[in-house]
DRENLUMMI-357139 format. One record per residue (C-alpha): x, y, z; chain; residue in three letters. Coordinates in nm, 2 decimals, always signed. Example, Ala and Ser with C-alpha at 12.3 -4.5 7.8 and 13.67 -1.06 7.14 Angstrom:
<nodes>
+--------+--------+--------+----+-----+
!      x !      y !      z ! ch !  aa !
+--------+--------+--------+----+-----+
!  +1.23 !  -0.45 !  +0.78 !  A ! ALA !
!  +1.37 !  -0.11 !  +0.71 !  A ! SER !
+--------+--------+--------+----+-----+
</nodes>
This chain:
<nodes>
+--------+--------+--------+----+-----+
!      x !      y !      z ! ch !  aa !
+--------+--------+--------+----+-----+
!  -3.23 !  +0.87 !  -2.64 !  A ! UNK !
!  -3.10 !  +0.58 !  -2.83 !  A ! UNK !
!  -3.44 !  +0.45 !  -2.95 !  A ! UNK !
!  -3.32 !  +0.27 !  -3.19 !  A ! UNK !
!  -3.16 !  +0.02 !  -2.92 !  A ! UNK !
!  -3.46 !  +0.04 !  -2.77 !  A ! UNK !
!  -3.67 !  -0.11 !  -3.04 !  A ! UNK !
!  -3.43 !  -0.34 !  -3.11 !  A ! UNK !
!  -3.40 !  -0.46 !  -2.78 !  A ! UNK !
!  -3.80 !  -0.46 !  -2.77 !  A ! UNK !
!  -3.82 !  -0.60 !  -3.07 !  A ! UNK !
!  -3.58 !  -0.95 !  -2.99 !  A ! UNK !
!  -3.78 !  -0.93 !  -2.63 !  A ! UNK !
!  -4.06 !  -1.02 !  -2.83 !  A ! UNK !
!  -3.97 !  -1.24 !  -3.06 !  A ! UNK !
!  -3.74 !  -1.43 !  -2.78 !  A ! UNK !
!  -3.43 !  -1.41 !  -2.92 !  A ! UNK !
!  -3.27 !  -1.15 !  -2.70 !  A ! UNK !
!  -3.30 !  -1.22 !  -2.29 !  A ! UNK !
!  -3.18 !  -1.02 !  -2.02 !  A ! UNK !
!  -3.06 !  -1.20 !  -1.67 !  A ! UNK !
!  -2.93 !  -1.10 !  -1.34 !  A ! UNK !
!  -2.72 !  -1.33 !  -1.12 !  A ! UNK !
!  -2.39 !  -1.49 !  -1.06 !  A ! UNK !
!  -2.25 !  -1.71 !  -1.38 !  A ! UNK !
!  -2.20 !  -2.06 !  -1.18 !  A ! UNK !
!  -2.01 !  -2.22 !  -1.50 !  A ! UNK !
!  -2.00 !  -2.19 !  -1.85 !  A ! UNK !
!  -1.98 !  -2.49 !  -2.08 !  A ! UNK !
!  -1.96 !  -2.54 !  -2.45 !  A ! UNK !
!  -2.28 !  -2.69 !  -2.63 !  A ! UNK !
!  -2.23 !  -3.00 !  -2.92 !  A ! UNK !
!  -2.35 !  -2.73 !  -3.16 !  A ! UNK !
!  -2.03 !  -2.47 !  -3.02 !  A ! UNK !
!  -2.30 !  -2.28 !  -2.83 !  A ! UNK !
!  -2.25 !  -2.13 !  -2.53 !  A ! UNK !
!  -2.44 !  -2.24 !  -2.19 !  A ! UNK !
!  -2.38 !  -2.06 !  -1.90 !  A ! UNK !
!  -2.58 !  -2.14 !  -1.58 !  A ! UNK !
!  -2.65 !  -1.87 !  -1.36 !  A ! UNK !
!  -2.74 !  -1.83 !  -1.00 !  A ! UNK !
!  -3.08 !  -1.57 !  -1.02 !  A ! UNK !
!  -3.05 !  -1.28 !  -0.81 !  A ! UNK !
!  -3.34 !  -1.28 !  -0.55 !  A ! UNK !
!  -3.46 !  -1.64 !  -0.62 !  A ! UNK !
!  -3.28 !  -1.98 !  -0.53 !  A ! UNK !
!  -3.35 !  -2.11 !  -0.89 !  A ! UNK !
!  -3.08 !  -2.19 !  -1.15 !  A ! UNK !
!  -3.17 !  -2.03 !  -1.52 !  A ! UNK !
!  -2.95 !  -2.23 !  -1.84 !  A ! UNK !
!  -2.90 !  -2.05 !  -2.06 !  A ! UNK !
!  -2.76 !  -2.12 !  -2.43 !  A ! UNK !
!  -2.66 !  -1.84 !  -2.63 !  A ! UNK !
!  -2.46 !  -1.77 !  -2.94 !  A ! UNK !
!  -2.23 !  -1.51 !  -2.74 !  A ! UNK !
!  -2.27 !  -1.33 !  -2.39 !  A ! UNK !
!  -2.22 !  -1.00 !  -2.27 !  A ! UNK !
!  -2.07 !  -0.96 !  -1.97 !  A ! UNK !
!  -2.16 !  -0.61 !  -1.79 !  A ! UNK !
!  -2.07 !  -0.68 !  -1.43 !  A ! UNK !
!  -1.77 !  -0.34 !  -1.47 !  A ! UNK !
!  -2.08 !  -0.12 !  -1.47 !  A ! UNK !
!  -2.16 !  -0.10 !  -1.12 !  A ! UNK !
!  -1.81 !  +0.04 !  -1.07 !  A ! UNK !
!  -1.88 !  +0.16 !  -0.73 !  A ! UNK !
!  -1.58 !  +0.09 !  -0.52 !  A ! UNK !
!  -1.77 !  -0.08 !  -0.24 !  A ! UNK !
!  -1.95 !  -0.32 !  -0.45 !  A ! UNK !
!  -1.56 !  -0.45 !  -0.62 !  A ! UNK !
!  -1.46 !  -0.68 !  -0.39 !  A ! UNK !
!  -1.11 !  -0.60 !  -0.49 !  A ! UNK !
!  -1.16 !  -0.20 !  -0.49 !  A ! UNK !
!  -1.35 !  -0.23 !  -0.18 !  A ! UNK !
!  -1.00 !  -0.40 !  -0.04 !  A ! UNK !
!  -0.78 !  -0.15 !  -0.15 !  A ! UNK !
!  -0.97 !  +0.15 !  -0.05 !  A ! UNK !
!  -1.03 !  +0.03 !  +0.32 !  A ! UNK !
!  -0.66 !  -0.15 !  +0.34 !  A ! UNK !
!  -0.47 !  +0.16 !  +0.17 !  A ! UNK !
!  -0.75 !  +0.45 !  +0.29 !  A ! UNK !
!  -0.76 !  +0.52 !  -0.05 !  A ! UNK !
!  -1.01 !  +0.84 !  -0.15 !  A ! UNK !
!  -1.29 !  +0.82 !  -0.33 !  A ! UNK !
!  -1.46 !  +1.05 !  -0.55 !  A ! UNK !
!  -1.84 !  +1.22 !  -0.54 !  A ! UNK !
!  -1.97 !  +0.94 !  -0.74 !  A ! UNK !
!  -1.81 !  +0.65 !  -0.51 !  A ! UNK !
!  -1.53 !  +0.57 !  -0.76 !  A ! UNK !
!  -1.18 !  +0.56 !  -0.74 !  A ! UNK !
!  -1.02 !  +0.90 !  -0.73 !  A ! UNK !
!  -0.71 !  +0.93 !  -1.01 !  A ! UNK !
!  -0.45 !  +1.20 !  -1.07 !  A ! UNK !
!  -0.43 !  +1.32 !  -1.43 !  A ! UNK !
!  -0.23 !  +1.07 !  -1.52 !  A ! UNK !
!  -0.46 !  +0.84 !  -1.38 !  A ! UNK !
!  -0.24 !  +0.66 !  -1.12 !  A ! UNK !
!  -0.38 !  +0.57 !  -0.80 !  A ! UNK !
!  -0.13 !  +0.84 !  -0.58 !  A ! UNK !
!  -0.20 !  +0.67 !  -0.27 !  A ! UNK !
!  -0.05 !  +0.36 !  -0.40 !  A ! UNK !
!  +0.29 !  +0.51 !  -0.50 !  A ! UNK !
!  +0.59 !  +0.35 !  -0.35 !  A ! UNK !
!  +0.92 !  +0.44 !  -0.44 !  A ! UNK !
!  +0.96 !  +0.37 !  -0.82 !  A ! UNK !
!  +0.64 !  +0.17 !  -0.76 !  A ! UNK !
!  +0.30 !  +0.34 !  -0.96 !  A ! UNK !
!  -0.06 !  +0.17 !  -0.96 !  A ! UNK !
!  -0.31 !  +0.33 !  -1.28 !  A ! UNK !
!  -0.68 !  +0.30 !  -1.28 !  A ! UNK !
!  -0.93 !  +0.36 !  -1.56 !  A ! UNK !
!  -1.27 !  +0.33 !  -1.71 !  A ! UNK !
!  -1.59 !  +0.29 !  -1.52 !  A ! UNK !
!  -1.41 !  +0.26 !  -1.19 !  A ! UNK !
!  -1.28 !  +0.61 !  -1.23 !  A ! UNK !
!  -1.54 !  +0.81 !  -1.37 !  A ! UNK !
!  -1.62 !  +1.16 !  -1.24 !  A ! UNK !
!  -1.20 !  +1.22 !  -1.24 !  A ! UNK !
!  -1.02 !  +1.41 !  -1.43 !  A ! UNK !
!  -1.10 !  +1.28 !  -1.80 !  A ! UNK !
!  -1.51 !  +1.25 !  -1.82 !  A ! UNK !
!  -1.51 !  +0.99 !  -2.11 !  A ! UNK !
!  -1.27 !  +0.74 !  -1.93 !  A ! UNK !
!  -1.54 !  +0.47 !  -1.93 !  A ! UNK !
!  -1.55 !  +0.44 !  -2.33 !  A ! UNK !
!  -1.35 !  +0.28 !  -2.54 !  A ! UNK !
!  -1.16 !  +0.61 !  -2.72 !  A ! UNK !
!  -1.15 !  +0.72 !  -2.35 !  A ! UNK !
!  -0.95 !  +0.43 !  -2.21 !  A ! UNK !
!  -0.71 !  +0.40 !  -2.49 !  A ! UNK !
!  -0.66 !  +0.76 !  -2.42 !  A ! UNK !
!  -0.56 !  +0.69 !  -2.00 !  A ! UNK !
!  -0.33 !  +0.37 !  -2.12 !  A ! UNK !
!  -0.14 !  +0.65 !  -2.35 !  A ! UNK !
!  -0.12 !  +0.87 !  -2.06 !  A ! UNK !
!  -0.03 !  +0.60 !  -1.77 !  A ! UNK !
!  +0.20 !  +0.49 !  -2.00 !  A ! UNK !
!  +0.35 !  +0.86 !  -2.12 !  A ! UNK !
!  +0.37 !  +0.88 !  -1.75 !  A ! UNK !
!  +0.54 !  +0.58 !  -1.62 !  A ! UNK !
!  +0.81 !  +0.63 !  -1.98 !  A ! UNK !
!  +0.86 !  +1.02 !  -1.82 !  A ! UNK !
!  +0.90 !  +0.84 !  -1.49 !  A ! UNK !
!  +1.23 !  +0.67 !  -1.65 !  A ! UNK !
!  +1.05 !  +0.30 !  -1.57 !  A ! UNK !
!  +1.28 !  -0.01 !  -1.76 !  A ! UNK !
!  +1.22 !  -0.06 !  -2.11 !  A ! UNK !
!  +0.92 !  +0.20 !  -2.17 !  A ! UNK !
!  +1.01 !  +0.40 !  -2.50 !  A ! UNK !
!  +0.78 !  +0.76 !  -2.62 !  A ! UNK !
!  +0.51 !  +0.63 !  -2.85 !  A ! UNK !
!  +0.52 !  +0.84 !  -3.18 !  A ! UNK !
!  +0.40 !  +0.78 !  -3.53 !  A ! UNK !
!  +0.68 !  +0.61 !  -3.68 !  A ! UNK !
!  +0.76 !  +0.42 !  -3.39 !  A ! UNK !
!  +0.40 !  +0.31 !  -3.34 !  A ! UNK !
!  +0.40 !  +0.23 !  -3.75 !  A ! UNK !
!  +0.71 !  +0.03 !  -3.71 !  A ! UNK !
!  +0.58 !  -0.18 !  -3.42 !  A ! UNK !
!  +0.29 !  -0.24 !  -3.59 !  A ! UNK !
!  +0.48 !  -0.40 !  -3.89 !  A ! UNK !
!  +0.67 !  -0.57 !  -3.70 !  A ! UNK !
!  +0.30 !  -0.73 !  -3.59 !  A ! UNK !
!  +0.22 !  -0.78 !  -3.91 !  A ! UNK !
!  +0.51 !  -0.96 !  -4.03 !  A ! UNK !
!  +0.45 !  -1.20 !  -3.65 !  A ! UNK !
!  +0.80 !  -1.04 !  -3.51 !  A ! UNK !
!  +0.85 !  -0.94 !  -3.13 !  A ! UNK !
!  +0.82 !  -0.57 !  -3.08 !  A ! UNK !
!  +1.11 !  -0.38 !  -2.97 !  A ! UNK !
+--------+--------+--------+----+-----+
</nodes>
């Protein structure tokens, strides 16, 4: 129900600091003030809205229909790729793209582009870091160059070695 988005999102409606637009981004410049103003291309009308905002939020990945992705519209009519009952790309369980296997050669998919396959959260943030683990399980059980297991201590290492502002092995 989320309705405490709702008021929110009500709530900066009316008092005109929160603004919803539909179009195409044109170009995005930096104010004097470090503000952001993007220009935008309305959908429907042959006006141009600026727009200055403190940050945007970009939510063109959710139309994730494969015929509305320029480049997913591509590779499914190119490659005769399948796709699933809700017009997305269909993934194996390791979420590669199968069709797109060539030799030692493996293409993954994930998130919004992918949903109704095999992992129903794969458009949320857990959910993504969950197919990366398993594209990359996948490609490291596929003997690709220089993938290694992840694992607690090796994950714990690399990550010190991050801290510390050292390459990871």
């Amino acid at each position: 129900d989320r309705g405490d988005w709702k008021r929110i999102v009500q709530e900066g409606i009316d008092q005109g600091w929160y603004q919803i637009a539909f179009g195409e981004v044109e170009r995005v410049e930096q104010s004097p003030e470090k503000r952001t103003i993007t220009y935008i291309h309305e959908r429907g009308f042959r006006g141009q809205i600026k727009l200055e905002a403190d940050f945007i939020v970009d939510a063109t990945g959710l139309d994730a229909k494969v015929k509305v992705n320029p480049l997913f519209a591509d590779l499914v009519d190119h490659y005769k790729l399948p796709i699933n009952g809700l017009g997305r790309l269909t993934v194996t369980n390791d979420f590669e793209l199968a069709e797109m296997r060539n030799d030692r050669g493996r293409m993954y998919a994930a998130g919004a582009p992918t949903l109704g396959g095999p992992y129903a959260a794969v458009d949320s943030f857990l959910g993504l870091q969950y197919a990366a683990l398993i594209a990359v399980d996948h490609l490291t059980a596929s003997r690709a160059p220089q993938l290694k297991y992840f694992n607690g201590l090796r994950s714990l290492w690399q990550w010190f070695k991050w801290v510390f502002n050292k390459p990871p092995t």
